[in-house]
Phi, psi and omega in degrees: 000150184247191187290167184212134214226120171250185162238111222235154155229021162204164146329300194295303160355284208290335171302314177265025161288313180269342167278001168263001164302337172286326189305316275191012182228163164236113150357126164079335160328127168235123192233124166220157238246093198247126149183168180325155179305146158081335220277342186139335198313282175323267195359304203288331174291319191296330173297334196296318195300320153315319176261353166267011182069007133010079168262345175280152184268170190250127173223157178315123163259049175328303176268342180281306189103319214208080172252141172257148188219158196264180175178192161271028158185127194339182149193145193264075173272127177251144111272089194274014194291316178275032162238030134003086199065026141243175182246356194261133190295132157252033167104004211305331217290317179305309207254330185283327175289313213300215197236022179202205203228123149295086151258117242208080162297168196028059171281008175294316195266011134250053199274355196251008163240355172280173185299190203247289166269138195207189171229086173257151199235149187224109165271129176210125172307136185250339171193195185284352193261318234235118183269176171215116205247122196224128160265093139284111195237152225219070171122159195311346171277311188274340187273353166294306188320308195290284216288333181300303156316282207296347174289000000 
């Protein structure tokens, strides 16, 4: 399967797009996120967050690297954009292995630690309201996953 693509025109869209893809994950799911500053990456988290029953709100973990948050199943927000030109393992393996869903923006700058299969999602802006929300799903799970969103 090759990517698959929507268009969100508001915030709220783009929230219930991802909670219902929250619905659709298992313990150790890895989703990671690409696009321009402002472009949706939280927004998008906060839905995934919202469809696991998430009740703390959810923020960008920039300078934290890392927030856990409870739900019905655990859920892992990374941030690598400041780990940029490092090599150092922070434990990722522990949280991509573990019992809950990885979502991991600016994942190009840990790429040699992420799993091999993941669901990368590419947020772009298309005007000032309206994303183009792009699904890579990237092994045989996700691409189940992918086809299940679209039904």
């Amino acid at each position: 399967m090759s990517t698959y693509q929507l268009k969100a025109h508001t915030e709220e869209e783009t929230i219930k797009v991802a909670q219902k893809l929250a619905l659709l994950l298992k313990p150790g799911n890895l989703i990671t996120l690409e696009g321009d500053l402002g472009a949706g990456k939280t927004t998008f988290t906060k839905g995934i967050a919202g469809g696991l029953g998430v009740k703390q709100t959810v923020s960008s973990p920039t300078f934290t690297i890392i927030k856990e948050y409870k739900g019905e199943l655990p859920l892992y927000h990374m941030d690598a954009y400041r780990l940029e030109h490092s090599d150092e393992d922070i434990g990722f393996s522990e949280y991509f292995n573990g019992n809950g869903i990885s979502v991991v923006e600016w994942a190009q700058f840990i790429e040699e630690f992420l799993p091999e299969e993941r669901l990368a999602i590419k947020i772009s802006y298309f005007d000032e309201h309206s994303r183009i929300i792009e699904f890579n799903p990237i092994g045989a799970y996700y691409v189940w996953v992918i086809n299940e969103l679209k039904s």
